[in-house]
N, C-alpha and C positions, 0 to 999 in steps of 0.2 A: 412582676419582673418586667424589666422593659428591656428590648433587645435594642442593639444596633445593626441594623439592617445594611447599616451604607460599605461594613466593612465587604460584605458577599456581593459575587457577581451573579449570571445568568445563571442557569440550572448547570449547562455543562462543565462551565467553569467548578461548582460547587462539585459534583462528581468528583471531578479532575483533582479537587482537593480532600475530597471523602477517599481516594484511592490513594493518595499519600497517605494518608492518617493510617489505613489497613496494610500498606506497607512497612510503616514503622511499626506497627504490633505486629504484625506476621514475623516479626522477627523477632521481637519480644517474647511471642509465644506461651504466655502463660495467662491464668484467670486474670489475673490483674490488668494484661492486655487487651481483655473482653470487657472486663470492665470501663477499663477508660479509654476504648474507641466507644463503647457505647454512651458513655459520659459526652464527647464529640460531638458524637449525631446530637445527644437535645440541644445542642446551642444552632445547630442546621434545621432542624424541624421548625421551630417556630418561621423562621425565613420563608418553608416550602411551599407551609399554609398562607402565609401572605402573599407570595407567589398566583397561588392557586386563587386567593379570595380577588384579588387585582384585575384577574383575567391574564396575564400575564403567561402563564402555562395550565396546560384543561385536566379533568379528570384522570386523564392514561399519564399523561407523566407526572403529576403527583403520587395517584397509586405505583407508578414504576420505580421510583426513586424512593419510597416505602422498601417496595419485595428487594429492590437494587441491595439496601442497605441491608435487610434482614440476610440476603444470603450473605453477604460477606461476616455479619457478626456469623451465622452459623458456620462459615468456614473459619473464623479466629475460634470459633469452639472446639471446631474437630482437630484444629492443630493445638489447639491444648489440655485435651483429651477427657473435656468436658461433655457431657448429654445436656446439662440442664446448668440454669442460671438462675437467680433470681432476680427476675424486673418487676418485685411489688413496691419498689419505691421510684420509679421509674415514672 
């Protein structure tokens, strides 16, 4: 798969746009909205990692923007009153 990079900005920026994304499913509120903010994040992951391999951004905010995301999918879970999800295809 080849991405295009040039559409994303810095790290904050991408946040900045990883918190819309959790805004409009936090209003969605259901699995499906777990579903496809998590769908989101993969097209953002590959970017982080080339961020990170660049020198670009160091270890702590690569792993932060990781935990960043996982909370927020765990808070799109607990408002749609999920425990458990499956990311084996993930």
């Amino acid at each position: 798969m080849v991405h295009d990079f040039g559409r994303f900005g810095n790290i904050q920026e991408i946040k900045m746009m990883v918190e819309r994304w959790y805004s409009k499913y936090m209003d969605m509120g259901d699995e499906m909205a777990v579903q496809m903010f998590m769908d989101d994040l993969e097209s953002v992951f590959p970017y982080i990692t080339f961020l990170y391999q660049r020198g670009e951004i160091d270890f702590d905010e690569y792993n932060e923007f990781h935990s960043f995301c996982e909370e927020l999918i765990e808070r799109l879970m607990e408002k749609a009153g999920i425990e458990d999800i499956d990311r084996s295809f993930r």
